[in-house]
C-alpha positions in Angstrom: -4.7 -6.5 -37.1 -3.3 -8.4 -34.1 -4.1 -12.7 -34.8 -6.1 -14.4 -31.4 -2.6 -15.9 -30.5 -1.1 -12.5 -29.9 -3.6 -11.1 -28.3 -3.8 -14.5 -25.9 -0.1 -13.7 -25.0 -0.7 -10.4 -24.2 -4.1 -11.4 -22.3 -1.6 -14.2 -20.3 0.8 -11.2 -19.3 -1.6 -8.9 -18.0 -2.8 -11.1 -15.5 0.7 -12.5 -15.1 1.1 -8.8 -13.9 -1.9 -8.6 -12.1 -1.0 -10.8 -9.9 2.9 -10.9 -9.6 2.6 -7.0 -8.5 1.1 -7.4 -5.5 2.5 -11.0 -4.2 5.8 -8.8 -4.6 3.9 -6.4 -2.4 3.4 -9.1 0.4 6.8 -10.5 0.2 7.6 -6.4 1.1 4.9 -6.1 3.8 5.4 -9.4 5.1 9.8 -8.9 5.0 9.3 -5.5 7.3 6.8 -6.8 9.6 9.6 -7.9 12.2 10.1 -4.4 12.4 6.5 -3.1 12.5 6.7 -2.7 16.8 9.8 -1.3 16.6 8.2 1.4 14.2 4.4 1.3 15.4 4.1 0.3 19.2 3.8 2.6 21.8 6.8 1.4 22.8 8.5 2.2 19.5 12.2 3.1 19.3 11.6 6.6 17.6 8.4 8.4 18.3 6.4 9.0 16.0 6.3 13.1 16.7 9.9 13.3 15.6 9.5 10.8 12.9 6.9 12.7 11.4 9.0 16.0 11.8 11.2 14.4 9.1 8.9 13.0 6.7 8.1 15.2 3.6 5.3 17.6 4.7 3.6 17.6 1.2 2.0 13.8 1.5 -0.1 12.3 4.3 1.5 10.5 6.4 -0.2 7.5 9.3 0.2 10.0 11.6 -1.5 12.6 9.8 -4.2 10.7 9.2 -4.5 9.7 12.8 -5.3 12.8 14.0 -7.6 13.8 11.4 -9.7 11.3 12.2 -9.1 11.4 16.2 -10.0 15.1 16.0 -12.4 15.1 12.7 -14.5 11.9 14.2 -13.3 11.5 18.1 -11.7 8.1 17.8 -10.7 6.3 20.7 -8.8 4.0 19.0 -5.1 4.1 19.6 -2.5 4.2 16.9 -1.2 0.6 17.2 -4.4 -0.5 16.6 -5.2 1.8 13.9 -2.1 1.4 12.1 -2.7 -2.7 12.0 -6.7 -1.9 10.7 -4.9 0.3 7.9 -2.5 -2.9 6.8 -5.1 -5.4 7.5 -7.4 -3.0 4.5 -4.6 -3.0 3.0 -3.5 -6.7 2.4 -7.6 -7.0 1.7 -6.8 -4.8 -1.2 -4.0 -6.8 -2.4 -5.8 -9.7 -2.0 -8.5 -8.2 -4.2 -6.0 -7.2 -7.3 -5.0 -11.0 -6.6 -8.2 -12.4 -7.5 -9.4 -10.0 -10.1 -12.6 -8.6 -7.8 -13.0 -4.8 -7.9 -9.9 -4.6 -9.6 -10.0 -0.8 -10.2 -11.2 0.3 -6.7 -8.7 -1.9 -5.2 -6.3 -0.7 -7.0 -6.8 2.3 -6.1 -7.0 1.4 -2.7 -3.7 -0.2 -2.7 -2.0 2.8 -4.3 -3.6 5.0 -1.4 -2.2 2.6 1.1 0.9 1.7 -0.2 2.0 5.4 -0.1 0.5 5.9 3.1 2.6 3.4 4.9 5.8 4.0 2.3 5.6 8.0 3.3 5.2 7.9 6.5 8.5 6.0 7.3 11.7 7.6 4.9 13.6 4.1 6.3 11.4 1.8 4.6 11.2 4.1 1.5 13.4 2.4 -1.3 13.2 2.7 -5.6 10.8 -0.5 -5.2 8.4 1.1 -3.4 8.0 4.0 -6.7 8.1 1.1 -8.8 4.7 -0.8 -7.1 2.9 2.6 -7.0 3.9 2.6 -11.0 2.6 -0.8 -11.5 -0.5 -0.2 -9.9 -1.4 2.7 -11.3 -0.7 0.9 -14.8 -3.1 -2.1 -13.5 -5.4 0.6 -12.7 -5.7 1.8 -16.4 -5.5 -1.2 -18.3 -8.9 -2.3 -19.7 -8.5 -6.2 -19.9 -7.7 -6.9 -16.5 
């Protein structure tokens, strides 16, 4: 049987985790986002139809997703914008994993995204990147936080 102070430590590290995960998360989004036009715009340096040609056919990529929904659902909105609404949800997410609100949805949520955006570019993709998507899926299956 584990004594209240060991299980205090352990409690302390959790959310310790909980919460150093995803600020390491923003410190990625926020270090790439000089490069998010030169990726994103419609002025962007590769296009995304050839980018997409070279990412791995198996996951869902930002583009794919596009045009699901601009086909599925007849959206009018243009990828620049869509791909900023899909960060935007995204930093909500890790915002939410911050705080301890709807941790498991939001979890899930930043997994989703994180992979999203990671997949869709092989140039941003690094061994961090697997790491997060680790960590978040062990945030998403611990019981005390």
């Amino acid at each position: 049987m584990k004594s209240t102070d060991e299980l205090k430590v352990n409690l302390t590290w959790l959310i310790f985790f909980r919460i150093s995960i995803p600020l390491l998360c923003f410190v990625e989004l926020f270090s790439f986002w000089s490069d998010f036009i030169i990726f994103y715009s419609n002025n962007e340096l590769i296009k995304t139809d050839i980018v997409n040609a070279y990412t791995d056919s198996n996951s869902l990529s930002l583009f794919d997703l596009y045009n699901f929904l601009k086909i599925k659902f007849d959206l009018s909105a243009s990828y620049l914008l869509y791909v900023r609404s899909i960060i935007i949800v995204y930093c909500i997410s890790l915002l939410l994993v911050i705080l301890g609100l709807l941790t498991k949805m939001s979890t899930i949520f930043c997994i989703f995204f994180q992979l999203l955006i990671t997949k869709s570019y092989p140039e941003i993709q690094s061994g961090y990147d697997y790491f997060t998507t680790l960590c978040f899926f062990y945030i998403f299956i611990s019981q005390l936080i």
